[in-house]
N, C-alpha and C positions, 0 to 999 in steps of 0.2 A: 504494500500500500504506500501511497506517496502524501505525504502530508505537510502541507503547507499552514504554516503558526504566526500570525502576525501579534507581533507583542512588544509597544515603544520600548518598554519598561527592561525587556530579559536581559539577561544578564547569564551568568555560570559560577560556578567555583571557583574560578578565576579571575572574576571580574567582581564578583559581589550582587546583591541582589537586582532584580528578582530569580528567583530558586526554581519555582518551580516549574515555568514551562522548561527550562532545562535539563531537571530529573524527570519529567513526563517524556520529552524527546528522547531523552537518554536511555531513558527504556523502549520508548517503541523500536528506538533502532537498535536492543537487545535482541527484540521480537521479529529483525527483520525489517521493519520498515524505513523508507526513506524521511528525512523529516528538512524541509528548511525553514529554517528562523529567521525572520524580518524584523529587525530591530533597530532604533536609533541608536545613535552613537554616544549619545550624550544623557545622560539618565542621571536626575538630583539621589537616587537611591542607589546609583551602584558607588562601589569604591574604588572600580578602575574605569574608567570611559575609552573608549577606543578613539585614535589619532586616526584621521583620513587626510592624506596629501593634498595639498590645496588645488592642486587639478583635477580630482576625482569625486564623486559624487557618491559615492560607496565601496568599500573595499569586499572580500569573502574570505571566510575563513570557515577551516574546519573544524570544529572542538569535538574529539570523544568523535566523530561519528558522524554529528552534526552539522549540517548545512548554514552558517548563519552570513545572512547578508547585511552590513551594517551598513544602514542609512546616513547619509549628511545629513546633521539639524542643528539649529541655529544652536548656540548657546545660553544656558539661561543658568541663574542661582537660585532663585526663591520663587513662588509664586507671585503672579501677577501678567502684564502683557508681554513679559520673553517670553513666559512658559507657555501661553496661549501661541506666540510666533512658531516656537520649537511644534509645538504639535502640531501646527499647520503646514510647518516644513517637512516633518515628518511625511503626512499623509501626500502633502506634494510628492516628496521622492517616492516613496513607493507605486504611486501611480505612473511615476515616469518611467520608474523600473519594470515596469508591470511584465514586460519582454522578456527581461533579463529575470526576474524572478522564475517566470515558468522554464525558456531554458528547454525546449522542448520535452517538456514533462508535465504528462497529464494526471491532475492530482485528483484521488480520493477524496479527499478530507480539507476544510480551510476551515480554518479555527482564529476568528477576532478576540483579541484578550486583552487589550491595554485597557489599564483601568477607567478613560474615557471612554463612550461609544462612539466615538464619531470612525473608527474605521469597521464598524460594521455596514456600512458602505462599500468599503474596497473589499472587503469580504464577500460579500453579497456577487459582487462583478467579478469578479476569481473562479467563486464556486459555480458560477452561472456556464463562464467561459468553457469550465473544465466539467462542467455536468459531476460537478462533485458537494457530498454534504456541508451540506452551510449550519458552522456551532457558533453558538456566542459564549465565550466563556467570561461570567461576570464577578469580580473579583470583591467589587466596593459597589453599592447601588448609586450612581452619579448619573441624574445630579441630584438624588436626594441627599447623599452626603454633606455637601458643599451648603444646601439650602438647611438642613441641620445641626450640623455641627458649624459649619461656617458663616451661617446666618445671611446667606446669599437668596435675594427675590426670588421669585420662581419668574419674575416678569424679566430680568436679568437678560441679556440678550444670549449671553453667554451659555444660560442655566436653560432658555426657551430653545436654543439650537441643540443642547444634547441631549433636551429629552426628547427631542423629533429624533435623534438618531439614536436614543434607546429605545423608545416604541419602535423604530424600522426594524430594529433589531430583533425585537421580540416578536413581530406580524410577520417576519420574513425569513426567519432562523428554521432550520430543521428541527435543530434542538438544544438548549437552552442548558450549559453547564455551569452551576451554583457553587461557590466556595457557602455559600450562605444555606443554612439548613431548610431554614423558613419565609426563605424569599418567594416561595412559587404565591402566594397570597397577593403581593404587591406586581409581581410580574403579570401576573393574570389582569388585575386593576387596567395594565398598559399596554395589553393586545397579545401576553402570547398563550397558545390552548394550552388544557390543563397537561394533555399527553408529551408535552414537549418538555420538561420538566425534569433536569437530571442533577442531585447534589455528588457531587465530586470535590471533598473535602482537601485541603491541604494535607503535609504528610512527609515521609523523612524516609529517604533511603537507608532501610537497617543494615544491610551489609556494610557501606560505606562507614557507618557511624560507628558499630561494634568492630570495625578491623582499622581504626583510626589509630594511630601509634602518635604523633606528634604530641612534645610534649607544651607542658604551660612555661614561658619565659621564667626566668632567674626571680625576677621581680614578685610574678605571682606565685611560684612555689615556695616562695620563701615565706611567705607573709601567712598562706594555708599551715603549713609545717609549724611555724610560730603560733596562731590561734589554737590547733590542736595540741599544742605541748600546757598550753594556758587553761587546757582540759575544757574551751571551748566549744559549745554547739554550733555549728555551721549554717547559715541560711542566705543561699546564694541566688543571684541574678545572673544572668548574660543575654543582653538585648541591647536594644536601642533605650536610650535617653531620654526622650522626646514627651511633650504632653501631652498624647495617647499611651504614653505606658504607666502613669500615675504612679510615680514614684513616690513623689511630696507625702501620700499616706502612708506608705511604704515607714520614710523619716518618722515620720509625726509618732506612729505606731512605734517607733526603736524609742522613743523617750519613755513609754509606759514600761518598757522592760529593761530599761538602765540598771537595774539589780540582779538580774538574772544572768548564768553564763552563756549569751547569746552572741553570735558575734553576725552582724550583715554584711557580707561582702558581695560588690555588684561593680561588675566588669561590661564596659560597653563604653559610647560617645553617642554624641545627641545635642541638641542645641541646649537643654536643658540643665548639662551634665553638670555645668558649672555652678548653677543655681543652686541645687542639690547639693554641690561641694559647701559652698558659702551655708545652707540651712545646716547642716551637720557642725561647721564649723561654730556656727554662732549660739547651736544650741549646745556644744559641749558634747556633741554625742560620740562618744570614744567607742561604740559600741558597735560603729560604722564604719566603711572601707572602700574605697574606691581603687578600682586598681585601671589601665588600659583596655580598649579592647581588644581582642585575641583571634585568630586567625577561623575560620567556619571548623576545618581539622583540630582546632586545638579545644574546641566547644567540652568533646566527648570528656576531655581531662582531667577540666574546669569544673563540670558538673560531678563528676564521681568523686571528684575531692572532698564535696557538700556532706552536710547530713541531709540537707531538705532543700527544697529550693519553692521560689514566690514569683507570681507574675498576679499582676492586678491592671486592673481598665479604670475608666472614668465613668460615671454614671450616665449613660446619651439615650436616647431616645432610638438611634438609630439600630443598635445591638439587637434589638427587638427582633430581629431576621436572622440574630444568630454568631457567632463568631468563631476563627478559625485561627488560631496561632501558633505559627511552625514552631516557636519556643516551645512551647509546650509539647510535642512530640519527641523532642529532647530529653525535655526533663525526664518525662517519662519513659525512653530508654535506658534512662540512669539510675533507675532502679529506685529512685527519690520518694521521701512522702512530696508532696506539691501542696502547698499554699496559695487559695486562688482566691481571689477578692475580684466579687464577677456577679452583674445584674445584667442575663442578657438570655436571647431565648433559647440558649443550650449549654448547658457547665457538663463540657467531657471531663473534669475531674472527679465531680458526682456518679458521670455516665459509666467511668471507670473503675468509681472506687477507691481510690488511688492516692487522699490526699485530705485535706481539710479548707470548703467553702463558703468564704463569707461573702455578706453584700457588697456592692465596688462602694467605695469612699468611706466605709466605717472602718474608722480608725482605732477604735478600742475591739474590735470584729479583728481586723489584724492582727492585735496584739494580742488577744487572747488565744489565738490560733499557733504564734510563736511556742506562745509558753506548753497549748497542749502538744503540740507537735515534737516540741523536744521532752517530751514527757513518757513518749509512746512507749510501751513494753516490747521485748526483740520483735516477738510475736506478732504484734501491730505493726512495727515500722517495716519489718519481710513483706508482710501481707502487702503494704499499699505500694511497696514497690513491685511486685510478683504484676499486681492488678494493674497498674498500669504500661507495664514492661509487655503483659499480654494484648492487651488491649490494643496498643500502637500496630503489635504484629497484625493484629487480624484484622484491623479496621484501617490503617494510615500507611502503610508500607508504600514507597512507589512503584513497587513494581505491583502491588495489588489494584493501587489505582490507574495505573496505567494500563491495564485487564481490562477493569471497570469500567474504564473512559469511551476506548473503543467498542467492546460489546455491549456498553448501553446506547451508544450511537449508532449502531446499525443493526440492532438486535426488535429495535422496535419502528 
C-alpha cells in the first residue's frame, strides 16, 4: 500500500516533535508499506528544523524507511500573523509540489493531520487524483481550541475560514481518525456521519523504549543518586514546561508536604520553566529540583530512577472530548504508580488502574496524593505499576495502533 501523510507539524526522533505520524509511518513501513511525509520545515514544536538551500523549495530525505518531503515555509517564532504566513506557505508549496509529491505513485491512503484543517483540502484533491481513501486525522478540535482556551470570536476571520475547512473535512472524509475519545458528538454537530468515526489514541513504541540503553547526563545522575542516599521518595516529571502542563499546582502542592521525605524533580524546558524556577525559589521550596531537558532515548532512565511520577492539566472546558498524552504512556512503561490531577472526559490512569487521580487545579488533591502514594505497601506500589505497564501493551503500542489504523480504515 502507498500512503501519502500530510503533516506541517512531523517531525522524528531526530528532529523532535511531532512523534507520532513518524512511529505510525514507521510501522507501516515495518508492515511493508510505502509511506511519504509532507512536512514543513520549520515547526515552533520541533527541536531540530530542517535547512533548505536558498534555491530550493524542498529538499527529501529518507529516515528509517521513510519518505519525507520537507517543504519551504516562511519562518515564524510565536503565534500571531508569521505563523498564519508559515501555514499559508506551507499549503502553497505543497500544492506546487503536488507533481513531485506523487512521483509516479499511485496512493492508497492520504491522510490530513496538521493540527489546523485547512489542508484537508489538498487532501481531498490527492485522494480524488489517486482514487485513494480520504482520512482526517484530528489531533486538537481547531478552531474550537483557539475560540476556548484562547478566547478567539468565532466571527474571527481566521476562526470563520477553519471551521469551513473542518466541516469540509468532516462532509468529505472517508473516515475520521480521533486522538480524542469523545469527539464523535461534536464532529457529528459539523457534518461528519456517525459511521465515519474512528478513535486512534496516541501511544509509545514498546520495543524502542524497553531496549533504550542511553544513559541520564552526569548532572542528573548525580543529583537522583544524592536524593536517594537522603532516603528520599522520588516524584518525577519529564515534559514540557509550558501552561498546558500546570505545573504552578504541581509547586503550590510541594509546600503542603515540606515535612515529609518527598523530593520533586522535573526535567524539561518550556516558556514557563523559568517562572516555576523563580516560585520554588521565592517560596523556599528545597523540596524541588529542576534539572535540563534530556534526550526522547534518555526519557526510559529518567523515569525508572523515580518512585512515582505526576502529570496534571488545567481545568478547560475543552478536555471534555477527552485527552491523550504521550507522557503518560511512558510513565507507565516504567512501571510507576502515576499521579494524575485531570478533569476531562477520560482519566486512563483510573482506566488502568495504575496510579492515584485527582481533580486538575486542586492543590491540596495533589498533595494528599504525594503523601499516599509514597505510603503504598510493596504490594500496592507492584500492582499499579504491573497495571499500567499492561495496559500501554495492549491498548497504546504503535505497532498495535498502526494495525488498528489501517484495518479500521478499510475494514468498514
Amino acid at each position: 500500500m502507498n500512503i501519502l501523510y500530510i503533516n506541517h507539524y512531523a517531525g522524528s526522533i531526530y528532529h523532535g516533535m511531532e512523534y507520532r505520524p513518524y512511529y505510525l509511518a514507521r510501522e507501516w513501513v515495518k508492515m511493508g508499506h510505502n509511506v511519504t511525509m509532507v512536512a514543513g520545515n520549520i515547526s515552533h514544536i520541533r527541536q531540530k528544523n530542517i535547512e533548505i538551500p536558498e534555491a530550493r523549495n524542498y529538499i527529501e530525505e529518507n529516515i528509517d524507511g521513510i519518505r519525507y518531503i520537507w517543504c519551504k515555509t516562511t519562518p515564524y517564532q510565536t503565534n500571531g500573523a508569521k505563523r498564519l504566513i508559515n501555514i499559508l506557505s506551507f499549503l502553497r508549496q505543497v500544492w506546487n509540489l503536488r507533481d513531485t509529491i506523487s512521483d509516479g505513485i499511485k496512493y492508497d491512503m492520504v491522510i490530513a493531520s496538521s493540527t489546523y484543517p485547512y489542508d484537508t483540502l489538498l487532501a481531498k484533491e490527492f485522494a480524488k487524483r489517486h482514487q485513494a481513501k480520504f482520512v482526517y486525522e484530528v489531533h486538537d478540535l481547531w478552531p474550537l481550541t483557539p475560540m476556548e482556551v484562547g478566547g478567539m470570536s468565532k466571527w474571527h476571520p481566521f476562526i470563520m475560514t477553519m471551521q469551513w475547512a473542518e466541516n469540509y473535512g468532516y462532509q468529505h472524509t472517508d473516515k475520521v481518525v480521533s486522538l480524542l475519545p469523545k469527539a464523535d458528538s461534536y464532529m457529528h454537530e459539523h457534518g461528519m456521519a456517525a459511521d465515519k468515526f474512528i478513535y486512534i489514541s496516541n501511544g509509545v513504541v514498546v520495543n524502542d523504549w524497553l531496549n533504550a540503553t542511553q544513559t541520564l547526563p552526569i548532572a542528573h545522575s548525580d543529583l537522583l543518586e544524592k536524593l536517594k542516599q537522603q532516603g528520599k521518595f522520588i516524584i518525577g516529571y519529564a515534559g514540557g514546561m509550558g501552561e498546558a502542563n500546570a505545573l504552578n499546582y504541581l509547586l503550590m502542592a510541594a509546600r503542603q508536604i515540606s515535612d515529609k521525605p518527598i523530593a520533586i524533580v522535573l526535567i524539561g524546558d518550556g516558556p514557563n520553566r523559568q517562572d516555576l524556577i523563580n516560585y520554588a525559589k521565592d517560596h523556599n521550596l528545597t523540596n524541588v529540583h529542576f534539572l535540563p531537558a534530556i534526550g526522547k532515548l534518555q526519557i526510559p532512565a529518567f523515569l525508572t530512577a523515580c518512585d512515582a511520577l505526576y502529570i496534571g492539566w488545567n481545568k478547560l472546558p475543552i478536555y471534555r472530548f477527552g485527552i491523550c498524552p504521550n507522557k503518560l504512556f511512558d510513565y507507565m512503561l516504567a512501571k510507576k504508580p502515576v499521579i494524575h490531577s485531570v478533569t476531562a472526559g477520560n482519566d486512563i490512569v483510573a482506566m488502568a488502574n495504575c496510579g492515584i487521580s485527582i481533580a486538575a487545579e486542586d492543590v491540596t488533591g495533589i498533595a494528599d496524593a504525594m503523601r499516599q502514594i509514597a505510603c503504598l505497601t510493596p504490594e500496592q506500589y507492584q500492582q499499579f505499576g504491573e497495571n499500567g505497564y499492561n495496559y500501554v501493551l495492549a491498548n497504546h503500542d504503535y505497532k498495535v495502533l498502526a494495525t488498528r489504523f489501517i484495518d479500521e480504515v478499510f475494514s468498514r
